[in-house]
C-alpha positions in Angstrom: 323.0 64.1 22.4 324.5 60.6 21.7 327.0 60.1 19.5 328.2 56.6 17.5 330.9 56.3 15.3 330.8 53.4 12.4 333.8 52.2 10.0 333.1 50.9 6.9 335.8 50.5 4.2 335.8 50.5 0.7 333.1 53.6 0.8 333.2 55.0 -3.1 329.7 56.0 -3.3 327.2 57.7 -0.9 323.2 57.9 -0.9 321.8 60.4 1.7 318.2 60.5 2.3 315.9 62.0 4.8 312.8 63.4 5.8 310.9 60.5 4.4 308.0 60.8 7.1 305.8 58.0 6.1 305.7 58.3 2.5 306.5 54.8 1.3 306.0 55.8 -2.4 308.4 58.2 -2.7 311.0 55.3 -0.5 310.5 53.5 -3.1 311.7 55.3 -5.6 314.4 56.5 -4.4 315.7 53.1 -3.3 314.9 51.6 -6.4 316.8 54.8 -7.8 319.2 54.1 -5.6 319.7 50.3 -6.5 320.0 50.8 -10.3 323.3 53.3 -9.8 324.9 50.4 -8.0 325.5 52.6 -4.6 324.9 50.3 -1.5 325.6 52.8 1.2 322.8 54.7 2.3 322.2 56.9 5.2 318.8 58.6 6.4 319.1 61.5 8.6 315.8 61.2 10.4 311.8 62.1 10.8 311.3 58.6 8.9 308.0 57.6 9.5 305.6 60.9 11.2 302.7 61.4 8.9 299.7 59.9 8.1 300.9 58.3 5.5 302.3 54.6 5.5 304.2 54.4 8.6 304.9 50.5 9.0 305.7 50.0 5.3 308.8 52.6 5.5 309.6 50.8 8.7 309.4 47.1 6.9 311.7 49.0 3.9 314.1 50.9 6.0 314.7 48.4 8.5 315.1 45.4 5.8 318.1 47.3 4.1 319.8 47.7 6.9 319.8 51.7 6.3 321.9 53.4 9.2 319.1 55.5 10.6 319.5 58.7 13.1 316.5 60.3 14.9 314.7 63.1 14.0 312.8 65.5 16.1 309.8 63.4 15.1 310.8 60.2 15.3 311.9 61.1 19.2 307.8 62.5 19.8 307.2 59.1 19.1 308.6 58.1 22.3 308.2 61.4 24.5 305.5 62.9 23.2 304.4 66.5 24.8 300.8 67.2 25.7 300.5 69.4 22.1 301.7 66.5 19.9 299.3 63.8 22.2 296.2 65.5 21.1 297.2 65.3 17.1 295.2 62.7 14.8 298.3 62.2 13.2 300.2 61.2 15.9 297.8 58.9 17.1 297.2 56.9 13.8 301.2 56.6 13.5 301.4 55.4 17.8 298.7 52.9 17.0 300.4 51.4 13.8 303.1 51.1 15.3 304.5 47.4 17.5 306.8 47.4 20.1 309.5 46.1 18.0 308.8 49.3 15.6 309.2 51.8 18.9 312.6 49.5 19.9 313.9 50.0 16.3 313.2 54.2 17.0 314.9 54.1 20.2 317.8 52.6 19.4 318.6 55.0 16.6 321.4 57.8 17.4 320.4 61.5 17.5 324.2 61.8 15.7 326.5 59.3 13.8 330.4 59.8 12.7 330.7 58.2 9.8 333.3 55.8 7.4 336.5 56.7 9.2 335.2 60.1 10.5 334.8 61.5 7.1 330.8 62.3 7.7 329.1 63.8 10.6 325.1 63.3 10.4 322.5 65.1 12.4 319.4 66.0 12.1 319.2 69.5 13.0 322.3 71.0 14.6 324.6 68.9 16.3 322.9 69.8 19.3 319.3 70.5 18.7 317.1 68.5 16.4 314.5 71.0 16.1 317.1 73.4 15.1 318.1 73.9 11.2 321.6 74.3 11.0 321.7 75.8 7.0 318.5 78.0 7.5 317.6 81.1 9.6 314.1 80.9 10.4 313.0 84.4 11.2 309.8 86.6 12.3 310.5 88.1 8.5 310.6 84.4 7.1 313.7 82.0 6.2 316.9 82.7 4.8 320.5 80.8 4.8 322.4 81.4 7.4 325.8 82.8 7.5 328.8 80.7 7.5 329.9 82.5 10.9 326.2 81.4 12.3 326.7 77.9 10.8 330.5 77.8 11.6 329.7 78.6 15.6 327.0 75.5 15.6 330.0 72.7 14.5 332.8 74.5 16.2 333.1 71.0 17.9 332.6 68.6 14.9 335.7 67.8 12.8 334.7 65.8 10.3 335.1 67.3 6.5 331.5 66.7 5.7 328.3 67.3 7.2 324.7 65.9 7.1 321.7 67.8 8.0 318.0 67.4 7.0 315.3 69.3 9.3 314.5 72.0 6.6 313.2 70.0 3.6 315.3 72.0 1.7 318.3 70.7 -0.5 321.2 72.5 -0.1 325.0 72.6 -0.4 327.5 75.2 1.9 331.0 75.2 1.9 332.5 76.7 4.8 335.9 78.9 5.1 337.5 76.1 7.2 337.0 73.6 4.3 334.4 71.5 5.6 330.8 71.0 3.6 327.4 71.2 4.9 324.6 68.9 3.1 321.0 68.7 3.3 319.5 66.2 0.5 316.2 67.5 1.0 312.9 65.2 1.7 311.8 62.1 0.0 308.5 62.3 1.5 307.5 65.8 2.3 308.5 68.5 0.0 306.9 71.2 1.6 305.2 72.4 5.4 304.3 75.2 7.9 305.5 75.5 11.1 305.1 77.2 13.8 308.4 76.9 15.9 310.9 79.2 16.7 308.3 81.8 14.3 305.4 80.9 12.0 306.9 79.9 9.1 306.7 77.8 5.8 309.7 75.7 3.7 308.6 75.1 0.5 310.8 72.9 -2.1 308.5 74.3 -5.3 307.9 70.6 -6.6 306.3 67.2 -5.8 309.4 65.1 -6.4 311.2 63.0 -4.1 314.8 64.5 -3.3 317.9 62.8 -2.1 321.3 63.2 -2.6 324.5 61.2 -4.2 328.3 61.4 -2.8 331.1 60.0 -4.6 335.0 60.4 -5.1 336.7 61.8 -7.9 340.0 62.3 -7.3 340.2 62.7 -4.0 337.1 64.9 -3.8 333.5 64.9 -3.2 331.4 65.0 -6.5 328.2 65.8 -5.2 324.6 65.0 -6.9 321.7 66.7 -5.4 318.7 63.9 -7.1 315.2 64.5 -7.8 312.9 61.4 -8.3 309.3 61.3 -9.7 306.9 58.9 -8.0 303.4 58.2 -7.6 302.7 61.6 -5.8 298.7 61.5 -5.9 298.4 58.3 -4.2 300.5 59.4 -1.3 298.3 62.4 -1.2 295.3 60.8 -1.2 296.1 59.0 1.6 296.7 61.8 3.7 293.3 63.3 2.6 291.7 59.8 3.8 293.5 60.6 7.2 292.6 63.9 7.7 295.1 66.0 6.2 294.1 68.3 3.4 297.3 70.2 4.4 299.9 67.6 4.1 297.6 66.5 0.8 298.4 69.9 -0.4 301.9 69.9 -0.3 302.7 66.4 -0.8 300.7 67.2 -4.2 302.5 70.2 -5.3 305.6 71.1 -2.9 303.7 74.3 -2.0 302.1 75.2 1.4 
């Protein structure tokens, strides 16, 4: 996995987002969200733009704030797709949106990123696997959180005080007996799915809304804001009924699978 590490002082205030996977509406609301709290650092962990959905217009938003992006598992399909993902409608109607200046902008994303004087580590996944969550055990006999030993053994070589993970959909906050804390913000753009790797399973946030998350210091420590954002939900779903997807419809629509 590639690692880059990125300096930026004067950091007071933190917006972590992820998970977006096309959904442009719920990007926008967030960002606007985002803009009206005065916070101009904002990181996305990954899986931007799978889903048929709007795929170029989170590019065009993401790529004109200058977000500091890393790669998810589905953002890296895009570019080494297996045989599986090839036959999929929705990866086709993403590839052929998509110019080669889009597919330059995924490559050159990092699958990790230490962060503002190696305060923040950000993944996707695990440090290690992007198709791994690193907060979630995803079982034969369904999903539960993992324990801090399971967690502990996955960042046994990351240092940094806080963590950023996305994968699951699932907001969530873990603090760890060594002091460090684990975050996912959730989705913006997909708040529920099935899946069928490592065991068939679902992750299901109970609600439409767009998630993301807020850091910011208070004395020396991390207040931290798990956000939940209202958007124009049945427009985003309708498109992914007009694409084929009654599935993603579903759960863009009500955060169940």
């Amino acid at each position: 996995m590639i690692e880059r590490r990125i300096n930026i002082s004067g950091l007071s205030a933190l917006a972590v987002i992820s998970d977006i996977h096309g959904n442009s509406w719920a990007l926008d609301a967030v960002l606007e969200d985002i803009e009206r709290r005065g916070i101009t650092n904002i990181v996305n962990l990954g899986d931007s733009i799978y889903g048929p959905l709007d795929p170029v217009g989170t590019i065009k938003r993401l790529s004109s704030k200058k977000i500091k992006s890393i790669k998810g598992n589905q953002d890296r399909v895009l570019l080494t797709p297996t045989t599986e993902v090839l036959k999929s409608k929705t990866y086709v109607y993403v590839k052929e949106s998509l110019t080669s200046n889009d597919l330059s902008w995924i490559e050159n994303m990092p699958a990790t990123l230490s962060f503002f004087m190696e305060e923040f580590f950000l993944c996707h996944g695990t440090p290690t696997s992007d198709e791994t969550c690193l907060l979630e055990d995803v079982t034969s006999h369904g999903v539960f959180l993992r324990s801090s030993e399971y967690i502990l053994r996955d960042l046994k070589d990351i240092n940094e005080p806080v963590i950023l993970c996305a994968h699951s959909h699932i907001p969530r906050t873990v603090y760890l007996s060594t002091g460090q804390i684990v975050i996912n913000p959730g989705s913006i753009g997909l708040p529920a799915y099935s899946d069928d790797f490592p065991f068939p399973h679902q992750m299901e946030s109970g609600c439409p809304h767009a998630n993301y998350t807020i850091l910011s210091k208070q004395y020396d420590k991390w207040i931290i804001e798990h956000i939940i954002i209202p958007y124009d939900w049945k427009t985003a779903s309708k498109r992914a009924l007009e694409n084929g997807r009654e599935d993603w419809a579903k759960w863009i629509l009500y955060g169940r699978v």
